[in-house]
C-alpha positions in Angstrom: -29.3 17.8 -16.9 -28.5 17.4 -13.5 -26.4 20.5 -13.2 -28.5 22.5 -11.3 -30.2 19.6 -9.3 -30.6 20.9 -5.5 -31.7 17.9 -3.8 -28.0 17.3 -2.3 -28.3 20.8 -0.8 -31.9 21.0 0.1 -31.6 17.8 1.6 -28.4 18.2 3.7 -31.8 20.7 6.3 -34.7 18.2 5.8 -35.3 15.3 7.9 -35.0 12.0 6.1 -38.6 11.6 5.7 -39.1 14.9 3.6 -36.3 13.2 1.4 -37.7 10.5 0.1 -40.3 12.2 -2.0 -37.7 14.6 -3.8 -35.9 11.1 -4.4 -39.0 9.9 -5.9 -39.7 12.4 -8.2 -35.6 12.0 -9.5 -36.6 8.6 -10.2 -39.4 10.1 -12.6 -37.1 12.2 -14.4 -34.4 9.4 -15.2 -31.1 12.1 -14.6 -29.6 9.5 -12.6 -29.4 6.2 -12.8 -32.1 4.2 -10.9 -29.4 1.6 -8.9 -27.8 4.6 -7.9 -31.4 6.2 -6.6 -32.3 2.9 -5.2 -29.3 3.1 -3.1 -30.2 6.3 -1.4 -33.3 5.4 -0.7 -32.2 2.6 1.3 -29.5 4.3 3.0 -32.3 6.5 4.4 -34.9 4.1 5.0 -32.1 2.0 7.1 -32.0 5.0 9.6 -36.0 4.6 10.0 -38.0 2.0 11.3 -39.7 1.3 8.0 -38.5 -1.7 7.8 -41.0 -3.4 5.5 -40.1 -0.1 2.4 -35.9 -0.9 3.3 -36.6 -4.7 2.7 -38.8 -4.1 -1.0 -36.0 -1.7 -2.0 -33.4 -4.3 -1.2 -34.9 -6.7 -3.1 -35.1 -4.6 -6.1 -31.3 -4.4 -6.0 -30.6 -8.0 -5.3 -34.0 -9.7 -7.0 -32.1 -13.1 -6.8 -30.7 -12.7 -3.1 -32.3 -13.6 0.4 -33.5 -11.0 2.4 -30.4 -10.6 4.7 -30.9 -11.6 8.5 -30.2 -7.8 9.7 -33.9 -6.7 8.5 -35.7 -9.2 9.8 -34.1 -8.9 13.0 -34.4 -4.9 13.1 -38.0 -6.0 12.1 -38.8 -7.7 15.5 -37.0 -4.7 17.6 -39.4 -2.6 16.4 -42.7 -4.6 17.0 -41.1 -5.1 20.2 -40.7 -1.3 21.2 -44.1 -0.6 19.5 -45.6 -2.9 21.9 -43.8 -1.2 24.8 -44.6 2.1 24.3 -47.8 1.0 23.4 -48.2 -0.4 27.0 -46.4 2.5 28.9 -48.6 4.7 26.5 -51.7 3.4 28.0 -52.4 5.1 31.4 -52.1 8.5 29.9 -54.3 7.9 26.7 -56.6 6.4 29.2 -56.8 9.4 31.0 -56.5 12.6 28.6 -59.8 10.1 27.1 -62.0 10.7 30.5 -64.9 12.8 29.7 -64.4 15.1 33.0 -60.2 15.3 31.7 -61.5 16.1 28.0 -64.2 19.0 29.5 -61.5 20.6 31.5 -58.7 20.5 28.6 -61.6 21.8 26.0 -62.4 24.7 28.6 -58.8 25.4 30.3 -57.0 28.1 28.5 -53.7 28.3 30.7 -51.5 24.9 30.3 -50.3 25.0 34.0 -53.7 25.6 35.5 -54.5 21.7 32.9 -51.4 20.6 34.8 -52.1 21.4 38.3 -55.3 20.2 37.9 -54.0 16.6 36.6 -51.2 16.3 38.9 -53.7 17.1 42.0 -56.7 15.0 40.8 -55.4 12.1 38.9 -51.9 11.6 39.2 -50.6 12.9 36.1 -46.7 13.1 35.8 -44.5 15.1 33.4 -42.6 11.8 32.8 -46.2 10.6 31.1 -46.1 13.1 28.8 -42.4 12.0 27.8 -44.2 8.6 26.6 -46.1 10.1 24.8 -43.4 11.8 23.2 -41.6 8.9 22.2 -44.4 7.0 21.2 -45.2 9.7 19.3 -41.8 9.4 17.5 -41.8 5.8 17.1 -44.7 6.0 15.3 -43.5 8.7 12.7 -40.2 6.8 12.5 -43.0 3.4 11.2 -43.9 5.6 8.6 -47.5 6.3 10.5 -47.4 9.7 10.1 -51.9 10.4 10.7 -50.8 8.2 14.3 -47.9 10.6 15.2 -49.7 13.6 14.7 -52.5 12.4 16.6 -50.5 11.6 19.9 -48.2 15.0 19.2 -51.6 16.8 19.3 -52.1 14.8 22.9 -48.4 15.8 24.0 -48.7 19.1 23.0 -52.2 19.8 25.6 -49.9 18.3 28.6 -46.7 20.8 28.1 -45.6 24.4 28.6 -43.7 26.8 26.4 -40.4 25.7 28.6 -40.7 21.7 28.2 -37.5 20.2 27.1 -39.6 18.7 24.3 -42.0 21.5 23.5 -39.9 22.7 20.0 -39.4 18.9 19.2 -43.0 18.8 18.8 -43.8 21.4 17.1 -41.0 20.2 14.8 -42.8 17.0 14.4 -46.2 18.2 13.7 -45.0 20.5 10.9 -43.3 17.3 9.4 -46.1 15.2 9.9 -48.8 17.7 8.2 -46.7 18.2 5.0 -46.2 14.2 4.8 -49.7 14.0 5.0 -50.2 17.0 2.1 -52.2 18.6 5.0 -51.7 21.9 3.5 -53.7 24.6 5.8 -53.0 22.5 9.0 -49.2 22.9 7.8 -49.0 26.4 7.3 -50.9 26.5 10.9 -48.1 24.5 12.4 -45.4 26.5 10.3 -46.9 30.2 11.9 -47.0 28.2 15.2 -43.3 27.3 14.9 -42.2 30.5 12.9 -43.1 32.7 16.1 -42.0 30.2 18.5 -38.5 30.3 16.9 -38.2 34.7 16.6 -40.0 35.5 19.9 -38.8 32.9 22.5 -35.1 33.3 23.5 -34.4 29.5 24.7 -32.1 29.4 22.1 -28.2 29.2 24.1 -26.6 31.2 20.8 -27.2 32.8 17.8 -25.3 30.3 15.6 -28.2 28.2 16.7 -30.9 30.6 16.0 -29.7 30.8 12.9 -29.5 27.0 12.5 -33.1 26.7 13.2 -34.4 29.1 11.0 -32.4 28.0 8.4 -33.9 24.5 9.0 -37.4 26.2 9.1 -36.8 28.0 5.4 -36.5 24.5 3.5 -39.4 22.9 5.3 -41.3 25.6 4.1 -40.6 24.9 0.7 -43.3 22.1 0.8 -45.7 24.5 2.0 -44.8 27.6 0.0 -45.1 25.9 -3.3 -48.3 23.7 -2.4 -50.2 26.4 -1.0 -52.5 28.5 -3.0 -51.3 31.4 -0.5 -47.8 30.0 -0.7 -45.9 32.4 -3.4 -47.1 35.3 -1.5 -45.9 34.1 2.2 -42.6 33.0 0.4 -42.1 36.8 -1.0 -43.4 38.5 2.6 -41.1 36.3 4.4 -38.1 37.0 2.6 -38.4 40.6 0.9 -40.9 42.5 2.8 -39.2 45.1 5.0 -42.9 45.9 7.3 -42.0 43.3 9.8 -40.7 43.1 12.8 -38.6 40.6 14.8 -37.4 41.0 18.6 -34.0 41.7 19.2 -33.0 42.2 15.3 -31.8 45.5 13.4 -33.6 46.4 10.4 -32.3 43.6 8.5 -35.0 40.8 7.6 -33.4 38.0 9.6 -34.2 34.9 7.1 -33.3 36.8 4.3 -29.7 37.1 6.3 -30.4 33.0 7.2 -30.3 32.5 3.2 -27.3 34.8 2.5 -25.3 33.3 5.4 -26.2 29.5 4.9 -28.2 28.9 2.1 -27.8 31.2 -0.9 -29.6 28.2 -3.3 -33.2 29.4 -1.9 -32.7 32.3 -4.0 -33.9 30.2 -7.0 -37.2 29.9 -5.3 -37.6 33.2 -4.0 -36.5 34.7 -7.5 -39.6 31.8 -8.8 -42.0 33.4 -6.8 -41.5 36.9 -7.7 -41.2 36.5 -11.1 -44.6 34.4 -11.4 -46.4 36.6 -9.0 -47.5 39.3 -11.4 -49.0 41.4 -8.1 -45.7 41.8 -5.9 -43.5 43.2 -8.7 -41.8 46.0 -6.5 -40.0 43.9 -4.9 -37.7 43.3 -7.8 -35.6 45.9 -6.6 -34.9 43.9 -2.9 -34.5 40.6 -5.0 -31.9 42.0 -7.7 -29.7 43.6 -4.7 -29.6 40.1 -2.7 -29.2 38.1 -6.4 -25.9 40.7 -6.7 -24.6 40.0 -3.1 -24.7 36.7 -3.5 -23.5 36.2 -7.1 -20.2 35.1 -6.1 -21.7 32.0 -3.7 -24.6 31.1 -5.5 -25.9 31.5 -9.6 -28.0 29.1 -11.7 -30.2 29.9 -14.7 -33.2 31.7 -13.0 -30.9 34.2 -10.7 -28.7 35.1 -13.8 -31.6 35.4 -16.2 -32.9 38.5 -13.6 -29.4 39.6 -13.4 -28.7 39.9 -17.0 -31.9 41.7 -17.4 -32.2 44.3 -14.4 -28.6 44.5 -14.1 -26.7 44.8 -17.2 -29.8 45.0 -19.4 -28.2 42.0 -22.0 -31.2 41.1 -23.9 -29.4 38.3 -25.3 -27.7 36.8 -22.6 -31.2 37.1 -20.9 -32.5 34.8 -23.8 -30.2 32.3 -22.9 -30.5 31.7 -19.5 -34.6 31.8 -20.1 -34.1 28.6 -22.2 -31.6 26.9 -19.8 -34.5 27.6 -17.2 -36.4 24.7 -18.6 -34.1 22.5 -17.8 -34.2 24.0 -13.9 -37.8 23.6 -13.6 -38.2 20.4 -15.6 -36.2 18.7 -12.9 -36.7 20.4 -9.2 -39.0 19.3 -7.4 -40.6 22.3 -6.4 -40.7 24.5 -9.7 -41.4 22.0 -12.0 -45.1 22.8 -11.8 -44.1 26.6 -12.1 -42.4 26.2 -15.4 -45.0 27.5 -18.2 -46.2 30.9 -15.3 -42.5 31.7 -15.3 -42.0 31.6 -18.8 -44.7 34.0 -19.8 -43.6 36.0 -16.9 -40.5 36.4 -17.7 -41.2 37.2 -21.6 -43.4 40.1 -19.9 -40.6 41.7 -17.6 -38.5 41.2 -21.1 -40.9 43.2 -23.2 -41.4 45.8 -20.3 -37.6 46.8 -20.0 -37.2 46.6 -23.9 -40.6 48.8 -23.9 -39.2 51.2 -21.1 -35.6 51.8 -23.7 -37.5 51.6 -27.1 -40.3 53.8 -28.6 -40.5 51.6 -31.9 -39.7 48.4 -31.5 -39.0 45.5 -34.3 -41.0 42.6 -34.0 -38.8 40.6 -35.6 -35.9 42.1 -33.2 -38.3 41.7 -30.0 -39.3 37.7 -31.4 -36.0 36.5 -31.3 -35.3 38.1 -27.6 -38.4 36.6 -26.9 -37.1 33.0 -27.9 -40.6 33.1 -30.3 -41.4 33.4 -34.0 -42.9 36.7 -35.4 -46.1 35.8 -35.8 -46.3 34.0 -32.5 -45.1 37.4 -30.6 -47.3 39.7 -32.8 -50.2 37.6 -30.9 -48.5 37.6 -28.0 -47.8 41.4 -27.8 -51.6 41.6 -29.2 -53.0 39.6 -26.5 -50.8 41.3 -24.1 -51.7 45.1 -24.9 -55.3 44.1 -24.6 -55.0 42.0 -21.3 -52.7 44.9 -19.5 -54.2 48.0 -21.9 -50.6 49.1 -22.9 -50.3 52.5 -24.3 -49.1 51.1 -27.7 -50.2 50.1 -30.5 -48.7 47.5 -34.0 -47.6 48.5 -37.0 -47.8 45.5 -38.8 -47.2 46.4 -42.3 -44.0 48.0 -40.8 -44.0 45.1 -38.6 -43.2 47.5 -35.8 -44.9 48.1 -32.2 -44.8 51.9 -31.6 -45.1 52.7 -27.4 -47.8 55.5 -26.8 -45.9 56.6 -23.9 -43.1 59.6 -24.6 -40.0 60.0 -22.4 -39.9 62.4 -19.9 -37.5 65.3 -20.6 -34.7 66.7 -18.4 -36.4 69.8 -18.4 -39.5 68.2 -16.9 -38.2 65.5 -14.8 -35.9 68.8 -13.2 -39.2 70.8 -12.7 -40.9 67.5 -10.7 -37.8 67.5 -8.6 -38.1 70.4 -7.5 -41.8 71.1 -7.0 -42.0 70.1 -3.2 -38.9 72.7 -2.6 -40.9 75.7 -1.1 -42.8 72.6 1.0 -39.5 71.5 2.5 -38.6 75.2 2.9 -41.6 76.3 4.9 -40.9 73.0 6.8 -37.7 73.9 7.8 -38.2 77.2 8.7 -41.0 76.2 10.7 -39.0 73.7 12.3 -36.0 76.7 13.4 -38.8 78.7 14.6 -39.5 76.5 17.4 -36.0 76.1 18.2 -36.0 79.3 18.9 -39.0 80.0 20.6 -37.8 77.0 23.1 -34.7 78.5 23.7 -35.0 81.9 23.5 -31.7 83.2 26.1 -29.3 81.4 23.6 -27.1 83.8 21.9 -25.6 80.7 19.9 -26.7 77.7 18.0 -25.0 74.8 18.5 -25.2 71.5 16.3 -27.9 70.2 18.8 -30.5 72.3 18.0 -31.1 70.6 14.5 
């Protein structure tokens, strides 16, 4: 069952914190054992400073042990700095709190003009905005995630574009809001981040460009998948060819982030196309980057569009759709998706069959449908209603006969060449002016076209 289990790979670009819930939800699904589970969990929560969730997971592991010395210890250090930063934290929360400081931030549109002002009128420093920043961390490190994005917010008034820490934040907000299941503020932050990442060139090389975004694809995930926008940002981000990004070639840049470093977001983006019934024609751009990557990356959903759109193996198709329950019973992600794909992907079935077949069995078309009979005569019944296929059932034949007829040669060779004279006039049109622009040249040359 654990086969095609992607938390080791998703996890190996997620901080810590965004780990802990795809560990969870293992936990629910019993593919691995629990002491095992256990054990991750506290290897991550030992590189926080939630102390109090490492000690309760240690003591499920060793119910008849002491807690060891090391917690309790790392326990005070932390109250310690919390009531440090809380100290050096002070002046500044005192002062971005003064009614005259709060009218000018609400009514100041340029950040330097907030910082001038501050520095010449109360003594503001850029190494106060620094606390802030760590306090800020220290805080999300605790687990206090509402408390961290509230200070961030504060940091974020009292820095430019060019601060040392101004991507660290927006790093941390974006983590904060999907721990917090703050869906719109999220996808806010995610934009905010998105276009700080393509358009600002602070980055020293393009290995760490790429880093980034590739970072930025599986934070996303959270958002893409709990968004009720999400499937369609997924699919625009990926496939859709309309955008532009400074400084690239034609080439969507985080599709290239996936093929170069993470070919296992191809699951998702294959998900999100095949459930989103509206954004079908881009089937074509997912198929040729499924194919390019086939020798890095396959699992169950990638082959089961491969088998169909590529080699058109009905059969093989059928098997990979049932291994896909499996997939989605245990990612974290899909597993919600499970039932939508399914009928989806019986519908792109019964459209490719549909598009090769006039008369169809429904017997035959049951069994690649992984249904019985009289479940896919209601199916295709529902179906031809719902989408008002040109077809119609046979049912004493038990047949489904498509209304729509192939198109000939002869026909498909007289739409070919029906804009010919268009192109003609076009191009004659086109030599005309050459001519009239140059008018003393006895000879054409190549650069006149």
């Amino acid at each position: 069952m654990a086969e095609w289990e992607l938390t080791h790979q998703l996890g190996e670009f997620l901080d810590r914190h965004l780990v802990l819930p795809l560990l969870e939800f293992l936990s629910t699904n019993q593919i691995y054992e629990e002491e095992e589970l256990s054990k991750a969990r506290l290897d991550l929560l030992n590189n926080t400073n939630m102390v109090d969730f490492a000690i309760d997971f240690w003591k499920r592991l060793n119910p008849d042990q002491e807690v060891p010395q090391e917690f309790l210890d790392k326990r005070q250090k932390v109250l310690a700095k919390l009531r440090e930063l809380e100290q050096a934290t002070s002046p500044v929360i005192a002062l971005i709190t003064k009614e005259e400081v709060s009218q000018e931030i609400a009514k100041t549109r340029d950040v330097r003009q907030l910082l001038e002002y501050l520095q010449k009128n109360h003594g503001f420093t850029p190494s106060m905005a620094d606390v802030l920043m760590d306090f800020a961390k220290h805080q999300y490190e605790c687990g206090n995630y509402s408390s961290a994005e509230q200070f961030l917010t504060s940091h974020r008034m009292l820095i430019t574009h060019n601060d040392k820490n101004y991507l660290n934040n927006l790093w941390g907000r974006l983590a904060c809001q999907i721990l917090m299941q703050k869906w719109d503020h999220a996808l806010e932050d995610f934009n905010r981040l998105k276009e700080y990442i393509d358009n600002y060139p602070f980055f020293a090389t393009q290995l760490h460009l790429l880093q980034q975004r590739t970072w930025l694809i599986h934070w996303s995930l959270f958002i893409f998948f709990n968004h009720a926008q999400g499937r369609d940002m997924l699919i625009d981000m990926f496939l859709e060819k309309k955008q532009t990004y400074p400084k690239q070639n034609t080439t969507n840049p985080y599709l290239n982030a996936v093929q170069t470093m993470c070919p296992h977001i191809l699951r998702y983006i294959t998900t999100s196309v095949i459930t989103h019934r509206k954004r079908r024609e881009h089937i074509k751009e997912l198929v040729k980057a499924i194919q390019q990557e086939a020798y890095t990356y396959r699992d169950p959903i990638t082959e089961f569009v491969e088998r169909l759109y590529v080699f058109f193996d009905f059969d093989g198709a059928q098997i990979k759709l049932r291994e896909c329950v499996d997939v989605f019973d245990n990612d974290f992600f899909l597993v919600a998706l499970k039932e939508d794909f399914i009928e989806n992907a019986r519908l792109f079935v019964f459209e490719i069959f549909c598009q090769i077949h006039e008369c169809i069995s429904i017997k035959m078309l049951a069994e690649k449908l992984n249904m019985t009979p009289e479940d896919a005569e209601k199916w295709i019944v529902n179906l031809i209603r719902q989408a008002r296929l040109d077809a119609k059932i046979d049912s004493k034949e038990g047949h489904v006969v498509m209304g729509t007829q192939a198109i000939s040669p002869y026909q498909q060779l007289i739409e070919k060449t029906k804009a010919m004279v268009i192109r003609c006039q076009v191009m004659t049109m086109n030599i005309e002016k050459k001519l009239q622009a140059a008018p003393d040249r006895g000879v054409w040359s190549g650069h006149d076209f």
